[in-house]
C-alpha positions in Angstrom: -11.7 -7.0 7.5 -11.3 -5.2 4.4 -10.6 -5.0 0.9 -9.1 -2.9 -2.2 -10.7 -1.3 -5.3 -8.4 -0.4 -7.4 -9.1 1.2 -11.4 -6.1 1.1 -13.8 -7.1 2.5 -17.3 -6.2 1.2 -20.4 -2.9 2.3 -21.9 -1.2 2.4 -24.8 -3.0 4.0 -27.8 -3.8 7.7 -29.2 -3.3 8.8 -25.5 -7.0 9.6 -24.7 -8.3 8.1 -21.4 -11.0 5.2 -21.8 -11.4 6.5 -18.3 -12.0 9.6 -17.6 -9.7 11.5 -15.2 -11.5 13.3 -12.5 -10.7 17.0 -12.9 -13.3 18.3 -10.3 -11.9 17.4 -6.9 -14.4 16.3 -4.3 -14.0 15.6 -1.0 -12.5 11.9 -1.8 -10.8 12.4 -4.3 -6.6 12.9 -4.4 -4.5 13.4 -7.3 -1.7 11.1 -8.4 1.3 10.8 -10.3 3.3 8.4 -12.1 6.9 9.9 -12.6 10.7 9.1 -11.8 9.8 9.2 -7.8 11.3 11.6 -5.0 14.8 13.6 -6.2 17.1 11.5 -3.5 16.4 8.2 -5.6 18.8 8.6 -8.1 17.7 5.4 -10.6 14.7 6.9 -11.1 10.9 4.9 -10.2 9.2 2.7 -12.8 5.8 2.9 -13.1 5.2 3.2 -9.4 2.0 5.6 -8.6 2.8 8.5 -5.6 0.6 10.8 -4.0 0.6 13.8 -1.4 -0.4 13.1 2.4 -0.5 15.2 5.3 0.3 14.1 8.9 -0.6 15.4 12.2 0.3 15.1 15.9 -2.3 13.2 17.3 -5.0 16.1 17.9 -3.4 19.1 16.4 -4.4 21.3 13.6 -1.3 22.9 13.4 1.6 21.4 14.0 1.2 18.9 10.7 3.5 18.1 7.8 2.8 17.8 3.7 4.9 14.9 2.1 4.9 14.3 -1.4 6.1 11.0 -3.5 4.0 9.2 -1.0 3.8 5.8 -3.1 0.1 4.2 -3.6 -0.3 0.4 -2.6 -2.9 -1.6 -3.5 -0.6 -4.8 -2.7 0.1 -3.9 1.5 -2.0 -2.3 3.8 -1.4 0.4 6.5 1.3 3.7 5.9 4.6 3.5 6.2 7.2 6.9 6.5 10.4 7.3 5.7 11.7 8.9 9.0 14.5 11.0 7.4 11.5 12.7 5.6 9.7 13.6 9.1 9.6 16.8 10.5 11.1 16.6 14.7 8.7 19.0 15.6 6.0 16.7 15.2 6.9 14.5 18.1 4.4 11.6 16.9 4.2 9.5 19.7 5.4 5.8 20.0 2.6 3.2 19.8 3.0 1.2 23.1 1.8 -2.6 23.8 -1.1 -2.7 26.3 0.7 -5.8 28.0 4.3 -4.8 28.5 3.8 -1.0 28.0 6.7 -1.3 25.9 7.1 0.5 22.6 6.3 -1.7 19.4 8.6 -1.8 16.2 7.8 -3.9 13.3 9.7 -5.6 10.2 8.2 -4.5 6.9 9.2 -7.8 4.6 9.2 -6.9 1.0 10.2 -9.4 -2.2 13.2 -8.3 -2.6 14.3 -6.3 1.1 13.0 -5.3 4.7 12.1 -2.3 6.6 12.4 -1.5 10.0 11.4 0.9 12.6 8.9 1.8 15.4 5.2 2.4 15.2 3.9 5.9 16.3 0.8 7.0 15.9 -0.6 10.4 13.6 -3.5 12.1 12.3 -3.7 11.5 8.8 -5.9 13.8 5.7 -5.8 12.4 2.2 -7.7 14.8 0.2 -10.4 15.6 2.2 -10.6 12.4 4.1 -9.0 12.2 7.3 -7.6 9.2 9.7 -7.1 10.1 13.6 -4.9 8.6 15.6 -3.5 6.2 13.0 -1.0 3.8 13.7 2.1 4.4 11.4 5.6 3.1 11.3 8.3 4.8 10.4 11.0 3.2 8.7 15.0 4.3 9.2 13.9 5.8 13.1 17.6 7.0 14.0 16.1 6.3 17.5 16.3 2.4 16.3 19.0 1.8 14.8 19.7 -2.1 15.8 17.4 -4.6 13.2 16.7 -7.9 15.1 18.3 -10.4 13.6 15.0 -12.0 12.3 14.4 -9.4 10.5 17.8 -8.6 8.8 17.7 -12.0 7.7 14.4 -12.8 6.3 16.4 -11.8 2.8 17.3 -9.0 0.5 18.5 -5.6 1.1 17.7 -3.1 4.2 15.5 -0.5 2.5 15.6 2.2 5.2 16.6 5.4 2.8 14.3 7.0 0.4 17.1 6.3 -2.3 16.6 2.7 -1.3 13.0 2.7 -1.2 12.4 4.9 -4.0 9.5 6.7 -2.2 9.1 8.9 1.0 6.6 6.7 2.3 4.0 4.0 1.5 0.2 3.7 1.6 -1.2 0.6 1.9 -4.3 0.4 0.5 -4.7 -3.5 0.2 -7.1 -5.8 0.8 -7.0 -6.3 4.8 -7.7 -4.0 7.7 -4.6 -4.8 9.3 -1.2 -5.8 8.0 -0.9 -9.2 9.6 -3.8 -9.3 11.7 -5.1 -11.9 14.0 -2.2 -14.6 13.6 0.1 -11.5 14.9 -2.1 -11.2 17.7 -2.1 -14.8 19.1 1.5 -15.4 18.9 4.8 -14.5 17.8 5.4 -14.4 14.4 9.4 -14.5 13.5 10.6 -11.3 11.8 7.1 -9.3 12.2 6.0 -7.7 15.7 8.3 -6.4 18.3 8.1 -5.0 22.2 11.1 -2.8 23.1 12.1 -2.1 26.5 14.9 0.1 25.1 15.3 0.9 21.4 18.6 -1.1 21.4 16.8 -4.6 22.5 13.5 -5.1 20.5 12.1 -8.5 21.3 9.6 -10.7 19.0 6.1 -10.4 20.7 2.3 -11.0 19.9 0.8 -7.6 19.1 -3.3 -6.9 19.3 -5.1 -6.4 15.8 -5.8 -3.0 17.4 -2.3 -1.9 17.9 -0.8 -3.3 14.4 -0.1 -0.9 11.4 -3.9 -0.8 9.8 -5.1 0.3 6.5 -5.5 3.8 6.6 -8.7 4.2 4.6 -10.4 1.7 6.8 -9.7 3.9 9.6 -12.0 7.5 7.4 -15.3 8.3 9.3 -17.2 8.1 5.4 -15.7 6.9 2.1 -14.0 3.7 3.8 -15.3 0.4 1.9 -12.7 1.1 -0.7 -10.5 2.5 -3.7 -10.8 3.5 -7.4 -7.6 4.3 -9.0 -8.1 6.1 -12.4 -5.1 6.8 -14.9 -5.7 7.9 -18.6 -3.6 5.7 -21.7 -0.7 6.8 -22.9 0.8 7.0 -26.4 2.3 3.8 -27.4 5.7 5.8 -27.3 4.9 6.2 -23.5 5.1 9.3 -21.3 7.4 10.9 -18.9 4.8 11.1 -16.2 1.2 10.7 -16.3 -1.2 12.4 -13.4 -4.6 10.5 -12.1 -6.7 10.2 -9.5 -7.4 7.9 -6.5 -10.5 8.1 -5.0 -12.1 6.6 -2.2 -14.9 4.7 -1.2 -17.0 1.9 -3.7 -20.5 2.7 -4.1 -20.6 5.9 -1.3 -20.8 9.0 -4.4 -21.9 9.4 -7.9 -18.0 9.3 -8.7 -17.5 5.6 -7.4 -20.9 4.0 -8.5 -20.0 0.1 -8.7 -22.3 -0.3 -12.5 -22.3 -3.0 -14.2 -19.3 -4.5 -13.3 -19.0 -8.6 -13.0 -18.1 -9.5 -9.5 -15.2 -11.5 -8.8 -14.7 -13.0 -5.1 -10.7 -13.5 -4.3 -8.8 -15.8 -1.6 -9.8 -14.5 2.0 -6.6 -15.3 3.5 -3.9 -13.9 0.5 -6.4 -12.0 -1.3 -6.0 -13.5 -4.9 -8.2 -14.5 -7.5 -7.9 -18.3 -9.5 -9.2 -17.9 -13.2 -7.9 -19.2 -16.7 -5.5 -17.7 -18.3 -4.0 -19.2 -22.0 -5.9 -22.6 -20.6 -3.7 -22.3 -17.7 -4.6 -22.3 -14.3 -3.2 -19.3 -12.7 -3.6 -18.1 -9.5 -3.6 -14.3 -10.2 -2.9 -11.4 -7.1 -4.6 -8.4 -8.3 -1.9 -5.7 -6.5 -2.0 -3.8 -9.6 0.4 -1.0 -7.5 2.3 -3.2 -5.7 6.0 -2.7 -4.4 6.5 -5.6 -6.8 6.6 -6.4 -10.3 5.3 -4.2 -12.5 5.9 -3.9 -16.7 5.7 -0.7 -18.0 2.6 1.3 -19.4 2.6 0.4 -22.8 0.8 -2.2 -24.3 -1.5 -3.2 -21.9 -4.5 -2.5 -20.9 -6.5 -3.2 -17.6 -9.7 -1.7 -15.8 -10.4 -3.4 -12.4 -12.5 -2.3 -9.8 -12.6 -4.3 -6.2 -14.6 -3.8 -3.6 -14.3 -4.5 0.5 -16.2 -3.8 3.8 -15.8 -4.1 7.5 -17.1 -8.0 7.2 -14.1 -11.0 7.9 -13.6 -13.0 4.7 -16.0 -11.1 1.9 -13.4 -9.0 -0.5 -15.4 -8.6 -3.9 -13.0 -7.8 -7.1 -15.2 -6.4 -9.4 -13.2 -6.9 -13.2 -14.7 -4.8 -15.8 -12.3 -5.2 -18.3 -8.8 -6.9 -18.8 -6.4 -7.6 -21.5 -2.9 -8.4 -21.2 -0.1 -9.0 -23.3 3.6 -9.2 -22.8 5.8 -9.8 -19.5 6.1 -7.9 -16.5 9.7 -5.6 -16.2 10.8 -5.6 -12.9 10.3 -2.2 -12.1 10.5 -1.8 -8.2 10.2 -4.9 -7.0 8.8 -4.7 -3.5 5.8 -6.2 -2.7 4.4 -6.5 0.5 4.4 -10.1 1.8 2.2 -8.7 5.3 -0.6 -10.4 5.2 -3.6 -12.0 7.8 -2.8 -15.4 6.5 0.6 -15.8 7.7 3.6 -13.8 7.4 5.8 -15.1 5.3 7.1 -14.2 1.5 4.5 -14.8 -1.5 6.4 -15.8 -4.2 5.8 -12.6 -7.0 3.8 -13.8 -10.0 5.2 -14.1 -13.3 3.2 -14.2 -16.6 4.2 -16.0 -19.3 2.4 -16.3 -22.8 2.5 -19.8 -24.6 
């Protein structure tokens, strides 16, 4: 199993960093950006985090593909392309089911839409960490073109366009190795796994933990218990765009020690933490980058670092300062509902002061 670490500086302020952006870039370390998302979605991203991949067929050195506005996900797990973004002359395989030998699709539930498409599998390089033979769906295949009707009707809009989904792709960085995991592998789960004997007539099935969409960084040969993601403040009038850095691994280089930090254990099955919060019990889901809610960067200010490892049910959150004020604006709503538990939609937290 695995877990996120994810580092959001404070904001709001003079506009110097209580956290200081790496500027040096090591081998797991990848720049990021918070800006108004890819040119083809027209209303423009809030404060949604993007980064640059690169993808491979399986075993080539060559025949790869850069892709920019890649959107950062602490709140899903596994990566997710737009196919009108991919290249043809890749030819990424399909990712077949050991039983039927079938090809496998999958339904990507978000709050407030769906994505469908096929899984194929690619060689991914973050930075200077690389993935092989990944398992990767690709949302808006023109090869499938016909959503199961469990999927389409599990609620909101199809988001199969990069104006739709306001990013080229997704990277799921979350909390879990997998994103559904073992209750996907002992049966069928409505509007989540699919077999297709013909891209036309994709059928619910029970799909093995080892051929589901998995958490990319899981899948690195070093640097793979986790992520720091590090943004400077911004001045309280805000900023057009503000670059960071996401780095991987917890504890595995001098630019990811864990220090002092107070460790926090969350939910194994959902991955959220229970704490006070105004004398309210809350129970709080610490997607800081989710495809959900999110306000925007002024006012608030937040440092949290979690940690995971290849162990089932031990995710550490490690919270080394938080303070909060305010609601969360809507932003992109579209948070990732894929998770080991069950498959269903988490209702999206809202924070109210008293």
């Amino acid at each position: 199993m695995f877990a996120t670490a994810a580092v959001l500086a404070a904001c709001g302020g003079s506009g110097s960093g209580s956290v200081p952006i790496i500027t040096t870039q090591a081998n797991n370390v990848v720049s990021v950006v918070v800006d108004a998302g890819p040119a083809q979605f027209a209303t423009g991203a809030v404060d949604t985090i993007y980064t640059t991949i690169t993808i491979c067929a399986p075993g080539s050195t060559s025949n790869c593909q850069t892709i920019d506005h890649i959107q950062v996900d602490t709140g899903s797990s596994g990566l997710r392309i737009l196919g009108s973004v991919l290249s043809g002359s890749l030819g990424l395989p399909t990712v077949n089911d050991n039983v039927s030998g079938n090809a496998i699709a999958e339904c990507a539930q978000f709050a407030d839409g769906y994505s469908w498409g096929p899984l194929r599998q690619a060689d991914l390089q973050v930075g200077g960490e690389k993935a092989q033979s990944l398992n990767v769906q690709v949302i808006g295949d023109t090869t499938y073109t016909t959503v199961p009707a469990d999927c389409s009707s599990t609620g909101g809009t199809q988001e199969d366009t990069v104006a739709a989904f306001g990013a080229n792709g997704i990277l799921g960085v979350g909390p879990f190795i997998q994103d559904c995991g073992p209750v996907c592998a002992a049966s069928v789960v409505a509007g989540a796994y699919y077999v297709c004997p013909t891209p036309s007539s994709c059928q619910g099935a029970a799909i093995a933990t080892a051929l589901q969409v998995n958490n990319p960084v899981a899948s690195f040969a070093t640097d793979n218990n986790g992520v720091l993601i590090m943004l400077p403040s911004v001045p309280t009038g805000g900023a057009a765009n503000v670059m960071g850095s996401l780095i991987f691994g917890i504890g595995t280089q001098t630019n990811n020690a864990l220090g002092t930090a107070t460790v926090l254990t969350v939910d194994p099955n959902i991955g959220v933490i229970t704490t006070n919060y105004l004398n309210h019990r809350q129970r709080l889901q610490w997607h800081l980058l989710h495809r959900s809610q999110h306000r925007d960067l002024l006012g608030e200010q937040r440092l949290l670092l979690s940690e995971f490892d290849a162990q089932p049910f031990r995710h550490q959150y490690r919270l080394q300062q938080r303070a909060v004020d305010g609601q969360f604006q809507r932003g992109q709503c579209r948070q990732s509902v894929q998770r080991q538990c069950d498959f269903h939609r988490l209702q999206r937290y809202r924070r109210h002061q008293s």
